[in-house]
C-alpha positions, 0 to 999 in steps of 0.5 A: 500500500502507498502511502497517503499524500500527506502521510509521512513515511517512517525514517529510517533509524539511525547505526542501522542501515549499510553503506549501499542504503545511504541516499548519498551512495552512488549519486550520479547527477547533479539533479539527483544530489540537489533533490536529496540535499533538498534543494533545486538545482538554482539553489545547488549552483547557489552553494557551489559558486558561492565564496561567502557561504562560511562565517569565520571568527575566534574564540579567544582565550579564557579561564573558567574561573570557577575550575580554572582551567583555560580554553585555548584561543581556536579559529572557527569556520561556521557555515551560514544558514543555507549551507548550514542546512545542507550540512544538517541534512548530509548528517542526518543522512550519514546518522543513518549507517551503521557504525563500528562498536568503537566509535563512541563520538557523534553516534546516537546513544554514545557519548563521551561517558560511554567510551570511557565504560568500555575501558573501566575494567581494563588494568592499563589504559593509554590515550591519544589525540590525533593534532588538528584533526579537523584541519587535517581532514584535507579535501582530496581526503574528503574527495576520496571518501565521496568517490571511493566509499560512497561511489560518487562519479568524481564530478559527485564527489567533488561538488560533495566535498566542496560543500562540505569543506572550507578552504580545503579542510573540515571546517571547526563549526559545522555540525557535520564535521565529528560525522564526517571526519569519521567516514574520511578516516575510517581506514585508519581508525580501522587499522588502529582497531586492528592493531588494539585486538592483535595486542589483545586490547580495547579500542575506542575513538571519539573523534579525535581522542583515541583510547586503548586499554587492557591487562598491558599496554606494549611501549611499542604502541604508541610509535605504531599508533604515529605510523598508522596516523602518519600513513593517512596523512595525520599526526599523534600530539605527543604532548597528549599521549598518557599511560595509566598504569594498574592502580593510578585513576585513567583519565579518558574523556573527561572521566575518571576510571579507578577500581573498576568504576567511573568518577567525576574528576576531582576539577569538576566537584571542587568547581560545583563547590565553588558555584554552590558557595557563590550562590549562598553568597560565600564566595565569589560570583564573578558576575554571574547573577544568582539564577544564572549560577543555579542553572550552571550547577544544575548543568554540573550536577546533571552532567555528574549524574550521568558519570555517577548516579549517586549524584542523581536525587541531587541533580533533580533537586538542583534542577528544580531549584533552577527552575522555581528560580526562571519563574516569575513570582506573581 
């Protein structure tokens, strides 16, 4: 039975479906990819020839004073409204396919504190950062990708990685971006998958923080990680590589990993602290009003929670307090 005019068809869930069933597979026309971009062919040559489709400024610098921990200064290349519906509707697209188990980064019902899980029983664990993963992720990779992997026609291929790139490299703020940069180094994620079972060891990626982990990690890991990386056309930053050994808290994606169990770090319950002083007027507010500081530690606690569930009664208490406080009295 076909369905009725305004009836909408069911979507296709997300991790679920292969390769070949992605509407982006073996697009052959440019009419074609401007339907599935929903968009006209006007509008599809709009974007292509377009030399202002990116807003580009910095963040600067600065210190969260309630951890003090400093945000370095980075660039970001956003896409305006019309490109950045299009990047939203190859996302939504690419959702859809099917994803390895290690993958924990950008994928429906993984997060940053389900990668750490995978690795809280291991003994050792060790942790790598790929170096400007996003201004690595070239456009002749993305190119690849298209044509390689998604057999786009090269003409295909091209006008997809002109959409999806800024000045030749995976633009800092798009929503496709963790996506995406995936799908362009998925080989070498594979390989490093590859190398982690060889050693008997578990693999996880979230975008471009790397974890291995198990009974030992070899010392030869970390210069066979450097090759894979290197082969593709990527870096490892030294300076971000760490060995936990047996015994000492792992520090995965901004998780703490200790005896077999998951903690908040130490930063993060000394700055709920802080807020919580500041809202009973015992410290230093730096500015913030007192709703805004409620609505920062129910964000806190909330965010606790879902790393240790002791922190659960607390965290519908803080949100509730949040709330009673953004009502207007009558």
């Amino acid at each position: 039975m076909q369905p009725k005019k305004n009836e909408k068809t069911k979507r296709k869930p997300d991790n679920q479906i292969p390769i070949n069933q992605c509407r982006l597979y073996k697009v052959t026309s440019p009419k074609r990819l401007a339907e599935i971009l929903n968009l006209d062919m006007a509008g599809l040559l709009e974007l292509l020839n377009c030399s202002t489709n990116y807003r580009f400024f910095d963040i600067p610098l600065s210190i969260n004073p309630f951890t003090g921990k400093s945000r370095k200064k980075r660039s970001v290349q956003e896409p305006k409204q019309k490109l950045r519906r299009v990047h939203k509707r190859i996302l939504l697209l690419l959702r859809r396919m099917s994803y390895p188990d290690y993958v924990q980064g950008a994928v429906k019902h993984r997060s940053y504190q389900t990668n750490a899980e995978v690795h809280k029983e291991s003994r050792e664990t060790a942790t790598f950062d790929i170096k400007d993963f996003y201004g690595s992720t070239k456009y002749h990779l993305v190119h690849d990708f298209f044509l390689r992997v998604m057999g786009c026609p090269t003409d295909i291929a091209g006008q997809l990685a002109n959409l999806t790139t800024c000045n030749g490299a995976m633009p800092t703020g798009s929503p496709l971006s963790p996506l995406l940069s995936f799908w362009v180094a998925k080989k070498m994620f594979d390989e490093c998958n590859t190398l982690a079972e060889s050693h008997k060891l578990k693999f996880t990626c979230y975008v471009d923080d790397l974890t291995f982990s198990g009974n030992h990690i070899p010392r030869i890991l970390k210069s066979k990680i450097k090759i894979i990386a290197s082969r593709y056309g990527y870096k490892i930053a030294d300076h971000k590589s760490r060995h936990f050994r047996f015994g000492h808290p792992a520090h995965i994606t901004g998780v703490i990993s200790l005896n077999k169990k998951l903690h908040v770090p130490f930063s993060r319950l000394m700055a709920v602290r802080k807020v919580t002083d500041a809202i009973d007027g015992n410290s230093d507010t730096f500015g913030f009003t007192k709703n805004e500081l409620k609505k920062k530690l129910a964000g806190m606690v909330s965010e606790a929670a879902t790393i240790d569930n002791r922190f659960g009664k607390w965290a519908i208490y803080t949100q509730n307090e949040a709330s009673d406080s953004s009502t207007p009295s009558e």
